[in-house]
C-alpha positions in Angstrom: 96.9 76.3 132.3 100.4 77.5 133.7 99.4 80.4 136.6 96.0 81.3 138.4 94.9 85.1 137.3 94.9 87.6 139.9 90.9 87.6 141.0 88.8 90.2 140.6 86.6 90.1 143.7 83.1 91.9 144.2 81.0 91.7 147.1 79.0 88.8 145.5 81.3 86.1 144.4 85.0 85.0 143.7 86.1 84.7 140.1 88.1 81.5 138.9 90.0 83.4 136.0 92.8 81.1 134.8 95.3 82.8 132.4 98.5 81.7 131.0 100.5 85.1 131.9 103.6 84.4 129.6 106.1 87.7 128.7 105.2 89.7 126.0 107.5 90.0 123.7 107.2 92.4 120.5 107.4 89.6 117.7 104.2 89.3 116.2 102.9 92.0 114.5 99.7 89.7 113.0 97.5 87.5 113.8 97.2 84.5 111.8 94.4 82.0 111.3 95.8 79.4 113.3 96.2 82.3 116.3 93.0 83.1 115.6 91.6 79.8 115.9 93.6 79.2 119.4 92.0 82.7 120.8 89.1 81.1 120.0 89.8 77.2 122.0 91.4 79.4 124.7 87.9 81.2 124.9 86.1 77.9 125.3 88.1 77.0 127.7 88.1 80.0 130.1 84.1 80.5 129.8 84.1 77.0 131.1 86.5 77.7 133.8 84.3 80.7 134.9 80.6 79.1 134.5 79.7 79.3 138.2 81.6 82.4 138.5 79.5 84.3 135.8 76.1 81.5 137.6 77.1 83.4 140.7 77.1 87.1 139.5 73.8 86.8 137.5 72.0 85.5 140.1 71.9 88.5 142.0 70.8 90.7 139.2 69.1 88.1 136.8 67.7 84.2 136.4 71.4 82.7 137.0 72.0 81.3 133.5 74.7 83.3 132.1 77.4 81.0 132.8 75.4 78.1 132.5 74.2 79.2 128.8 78.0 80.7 127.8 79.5 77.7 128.2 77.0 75.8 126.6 77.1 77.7 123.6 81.3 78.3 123.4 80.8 73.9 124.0 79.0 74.1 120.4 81.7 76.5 119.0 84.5 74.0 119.6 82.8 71.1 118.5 82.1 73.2 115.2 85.2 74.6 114.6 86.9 71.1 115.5 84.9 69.4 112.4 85.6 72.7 110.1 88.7 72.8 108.6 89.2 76.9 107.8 91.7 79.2 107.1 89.2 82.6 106.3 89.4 84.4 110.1 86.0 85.8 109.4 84.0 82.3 108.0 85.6 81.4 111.5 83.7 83.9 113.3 80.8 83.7 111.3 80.4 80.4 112.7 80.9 81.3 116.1 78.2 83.8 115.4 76.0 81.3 113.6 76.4 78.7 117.1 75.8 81.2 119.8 72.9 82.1 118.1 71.5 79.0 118.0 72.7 77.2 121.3 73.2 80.6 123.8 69.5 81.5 125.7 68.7 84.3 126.7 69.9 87.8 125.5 73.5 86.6 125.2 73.3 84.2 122.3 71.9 87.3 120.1 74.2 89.8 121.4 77.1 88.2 121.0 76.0 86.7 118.2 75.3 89.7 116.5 79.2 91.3 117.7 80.7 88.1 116.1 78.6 88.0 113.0 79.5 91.8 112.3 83.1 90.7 112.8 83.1 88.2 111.0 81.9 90.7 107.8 84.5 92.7 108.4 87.2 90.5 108.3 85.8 88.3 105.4 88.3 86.5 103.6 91.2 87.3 105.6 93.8 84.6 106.6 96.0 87.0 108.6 95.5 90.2 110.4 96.9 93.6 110.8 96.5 95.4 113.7 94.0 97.6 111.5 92.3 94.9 110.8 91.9 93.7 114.7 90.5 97.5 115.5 87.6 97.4 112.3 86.4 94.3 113.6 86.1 95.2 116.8 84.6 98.1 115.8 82.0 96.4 114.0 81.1 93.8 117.5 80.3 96.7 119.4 78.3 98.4 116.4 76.5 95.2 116.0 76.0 94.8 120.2 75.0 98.4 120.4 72.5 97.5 117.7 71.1 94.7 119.0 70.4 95.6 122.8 70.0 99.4 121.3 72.2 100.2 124.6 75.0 102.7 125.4 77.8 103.0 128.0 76.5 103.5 131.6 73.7 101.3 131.2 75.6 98.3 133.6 76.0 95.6 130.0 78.5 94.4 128.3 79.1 97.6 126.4 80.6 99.0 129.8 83.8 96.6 129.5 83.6 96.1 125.7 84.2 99.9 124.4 86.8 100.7 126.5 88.1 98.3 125.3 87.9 99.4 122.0 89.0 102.9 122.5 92.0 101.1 124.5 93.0 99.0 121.2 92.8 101.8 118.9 94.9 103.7 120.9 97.5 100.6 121.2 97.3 99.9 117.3 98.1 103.7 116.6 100.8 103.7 118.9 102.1 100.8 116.9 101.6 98.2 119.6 102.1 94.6 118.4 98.4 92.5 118.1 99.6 90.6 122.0 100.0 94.2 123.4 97.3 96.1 122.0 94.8 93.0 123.0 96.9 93.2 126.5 95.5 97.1 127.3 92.0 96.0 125.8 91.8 93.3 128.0 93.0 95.6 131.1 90.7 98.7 129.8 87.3 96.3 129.8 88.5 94.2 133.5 88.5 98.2 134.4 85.0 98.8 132.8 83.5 95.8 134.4 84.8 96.9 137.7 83.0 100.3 137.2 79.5 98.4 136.8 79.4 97.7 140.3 78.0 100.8 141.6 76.0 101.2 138.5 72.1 101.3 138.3 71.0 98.9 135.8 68.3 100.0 132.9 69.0 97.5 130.5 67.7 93.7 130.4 66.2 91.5 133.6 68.5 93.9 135.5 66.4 96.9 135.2 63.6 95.7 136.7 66.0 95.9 140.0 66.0 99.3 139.9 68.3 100.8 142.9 68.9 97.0 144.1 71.0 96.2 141.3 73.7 98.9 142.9 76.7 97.0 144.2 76.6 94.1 141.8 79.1 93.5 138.9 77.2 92.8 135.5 77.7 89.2 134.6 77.7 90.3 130.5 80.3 92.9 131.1 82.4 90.1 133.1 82.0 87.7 130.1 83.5 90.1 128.0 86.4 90.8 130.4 86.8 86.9 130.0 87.2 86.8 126.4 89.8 89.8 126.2 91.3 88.5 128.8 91.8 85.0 126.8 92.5 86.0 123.6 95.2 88.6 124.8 96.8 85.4 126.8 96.5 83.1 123.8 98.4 86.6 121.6 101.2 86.6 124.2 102.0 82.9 124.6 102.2 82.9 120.4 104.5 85.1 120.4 107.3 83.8 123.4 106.4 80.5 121.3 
């Protein structure tokens, strides 16, 4: 990794975000399977960068295995998609879906197994995306993750970073943003929303049963998310000053 992100800092721990921060330059205008397949290492790679970070945060609101169960289950994604060879974007995440499941404890595994498995429909049998594209799928994660944990916005979860996010891509892609800058203002729009959990009360998950205590902590699913925005909109930007 080439620069150290700017940390986010809460009053409960200091983040480790590594980024690779190149220029943005309007080149790209889709996303390909093998970009697709790097956003996904580069995901790997930064959950496992952040695993006490994300151990650090859910301790003070839950049992302390977020990052610890993450990075375990984005471990199985790469040796998966290291022994696939596959150029359909959504097979790909399908199988992302398909591991987290399986190796991720805990409430993450199904949520965001559920987001990438809805994905993944979406974009079946595509090798290269529009920017259209990009916004059904994500679209259909947070359909699939408001399904799953039957949650809303406000509820201090993932869903507080992830749609803002969404609302931020749709608005880049209609603007005619190129894939690196529209994932850019997504990944901004959710660090933004997993900010705002901080003063949130929590009434979702092991959180909940915090009550008024979990005020002042930043939700560690909302931080994951911010993570893997954050690394796929890095991964967007260095393919395209490539």
């Amino acid at each position: 990794m080439s620069s150290l992100f700017a940390p986010i800092v809460d009053q409960e721990a200091t983040p480790q975000y590594i980024s690779l921060k190149p220029i943005i330059e309007d080149t790209m205008q889709e996303i390909d399977s093998r970009a697709a397949l790097a956003c996904l290492e580069h995901i790997v790679d930064v959950i496992h960068e952040n695993r006490q970070y994300l151990i650090d945060l859910d301790a003070a609101v839950g049992d302390a295995d977020h990052g610890a169960n993450m990075d375990r289950g984005f471990q199985a994604v790469r040796q998966k998609l290291a022994a696939t060879e596959q150029s359909d974007i959504g097979a790909m995440l399908k199988l992302v879906a398909s591991t987290l499941i399986s190796t991720v404890g805990g409430a993450s595994g199904p949520l965001y197994g559920t987001g990438f498995l809805r994905a993944g429909t979406a974009l079946a049998d595509k090798s290269s995306l529009t920017m259209a594209d990009a916004v059904s799928a994500m679209a259909a994660f947070v359909e699939g993750i408001k399904m799953r944990g039957k949650a809303e916005t406000g509820e201090k979860t993932m869903l507080d970073a992830l749609v803002p996010a969404q609302d931020a891509l749709k608005a880049a892609a209609d603007a005619g943003q190129s894939p690196a800058e529209a994932f850019a203002a997504a990944a901004t729009a959710a660090e933004r929303g997993m900010r705002a959990t901080i003063p949130l009360i929590a009434t979702k998950g092991r959180a909940s049963y915090l009550g008024e205590r979990s005020r002042g902590h930043q939700d560690p699913g909302a931080t994951s998310t911010a993570l893997i925005l954050r690394a796929v909109a890095d991964t967007l930007a260095k393919a395209q000053t490539a």
